[in-house]
C-alpha positions as CSV (number, residue, x, y, z in Angstrom):
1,X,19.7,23.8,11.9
2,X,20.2,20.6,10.0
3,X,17.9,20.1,7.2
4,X,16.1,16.9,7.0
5,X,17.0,15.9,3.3
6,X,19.7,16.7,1.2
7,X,20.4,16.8,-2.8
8,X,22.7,13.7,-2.4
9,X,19.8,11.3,-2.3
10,X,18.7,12.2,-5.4
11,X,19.8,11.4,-8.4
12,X,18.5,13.5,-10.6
13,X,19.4,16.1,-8.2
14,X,15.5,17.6,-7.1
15,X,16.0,20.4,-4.6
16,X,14.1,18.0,-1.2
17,X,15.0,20.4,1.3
18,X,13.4,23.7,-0.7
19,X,10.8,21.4,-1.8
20,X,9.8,19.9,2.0
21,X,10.0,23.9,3.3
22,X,7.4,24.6,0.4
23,X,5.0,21.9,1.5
24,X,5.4,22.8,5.2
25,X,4.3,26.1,4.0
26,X,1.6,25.1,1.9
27,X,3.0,26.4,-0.9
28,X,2.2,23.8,-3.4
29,X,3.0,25.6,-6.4
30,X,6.7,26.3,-5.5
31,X,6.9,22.9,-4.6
32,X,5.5,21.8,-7.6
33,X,7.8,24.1,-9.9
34,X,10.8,22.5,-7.6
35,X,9.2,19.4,-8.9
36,X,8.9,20.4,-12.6
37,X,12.5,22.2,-12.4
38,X,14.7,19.3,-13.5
39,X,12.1,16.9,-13.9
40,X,8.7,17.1,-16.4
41,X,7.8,13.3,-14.9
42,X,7.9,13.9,-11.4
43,X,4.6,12.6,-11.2
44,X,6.1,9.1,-12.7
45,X,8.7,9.2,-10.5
46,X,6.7,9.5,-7.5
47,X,4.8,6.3,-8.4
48,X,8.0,4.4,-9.6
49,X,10.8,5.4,-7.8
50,X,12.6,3.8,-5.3
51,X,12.3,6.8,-2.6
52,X,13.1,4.3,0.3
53,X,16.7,3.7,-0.5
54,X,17.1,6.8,-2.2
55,X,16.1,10.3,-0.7
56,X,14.2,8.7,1.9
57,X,17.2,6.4,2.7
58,X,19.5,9.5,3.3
59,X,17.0,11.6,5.0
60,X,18.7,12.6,8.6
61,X,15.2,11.8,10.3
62,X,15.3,8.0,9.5
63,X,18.1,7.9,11.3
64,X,16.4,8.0,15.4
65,X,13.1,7.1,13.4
66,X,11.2,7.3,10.2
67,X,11.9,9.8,7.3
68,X,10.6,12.1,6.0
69,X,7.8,10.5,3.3
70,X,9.4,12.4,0.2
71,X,7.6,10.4,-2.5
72,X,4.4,10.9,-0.9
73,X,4.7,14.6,-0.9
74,X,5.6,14.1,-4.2
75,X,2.7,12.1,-5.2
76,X,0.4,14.6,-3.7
77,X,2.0,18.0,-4.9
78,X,1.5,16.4,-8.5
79,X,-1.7,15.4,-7.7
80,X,-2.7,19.1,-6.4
81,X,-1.4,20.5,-9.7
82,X,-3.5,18.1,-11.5
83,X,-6.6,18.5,-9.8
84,X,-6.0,22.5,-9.6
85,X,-5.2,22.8,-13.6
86,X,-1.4,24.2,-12.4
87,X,1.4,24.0,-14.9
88,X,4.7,24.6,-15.0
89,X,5.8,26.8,-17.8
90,X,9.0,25.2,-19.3
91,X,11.6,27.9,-20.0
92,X,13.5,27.2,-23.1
93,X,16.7,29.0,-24.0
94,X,16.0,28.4,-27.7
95,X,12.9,28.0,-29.6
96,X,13.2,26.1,-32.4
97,X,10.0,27.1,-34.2
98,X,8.7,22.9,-33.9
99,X,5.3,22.6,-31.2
100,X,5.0,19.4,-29.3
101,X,2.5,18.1,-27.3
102,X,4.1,16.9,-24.1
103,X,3.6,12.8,-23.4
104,X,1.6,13.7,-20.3
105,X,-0.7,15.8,-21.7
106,X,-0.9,13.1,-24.4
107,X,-2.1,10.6,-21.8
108,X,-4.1,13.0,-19.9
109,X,-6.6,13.8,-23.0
110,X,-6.6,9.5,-23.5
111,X,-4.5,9.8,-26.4
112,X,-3.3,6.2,-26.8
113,X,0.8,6.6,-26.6
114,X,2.8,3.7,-28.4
């Protein structure tokens, strides 16, 4: 069976097909970890990015009809996490002893961001 979307459309190399089974599943916080994997501002990027002529533009479906809506199911899956309280825990090889408070969660508590 041909998978719908591949890595290629991406450029920052987001795992679409694992990430579309997940949502099929209704497994949003897999999908949201697939998300978070390679990219902490997934959220942004589903707002910014220009899906169309990226994943979307290489998705097999668009081909006899309309693609699958990738940054829409992005936009949501973020949303879910936000509106669930889900986070991804970021695995660092290293600690360096330093804390930081993530940009995002900056914004989130209305800190003003410069």
């Amino acid at each position: 069976k041909v998978k719908p979307c591949s890595l290629k459309g991406c450029p920052i190399q987001t795992n679409i097909p694992e990430f579309i089974n997940e949502v099929k599943n209704y497994n949003f916080e897999k999908a949201y970890n697939i998300l978070q994997e390679n990219n902490i501002c997934s959220y942004i990027c589903s707002l910014v990015c220009p899906q169309e002529e990226q994943c979307e533009g290489s998705c097999v479906r668009g081909i006899k009809g309309e693609p699958v809506n990738i940054g829409f199911l992005e936009k949501k899956v973020n949303e879910w996490a936000i509106e669930n309280n889900y986070s991804y825990n970021i695995k660092c090889e290293k600690k360096n002893g330093k804390k930081v408070l993530p940009l995002l969660l900056m914004l989130k508590q209305n800190h003003k961001v410069n």
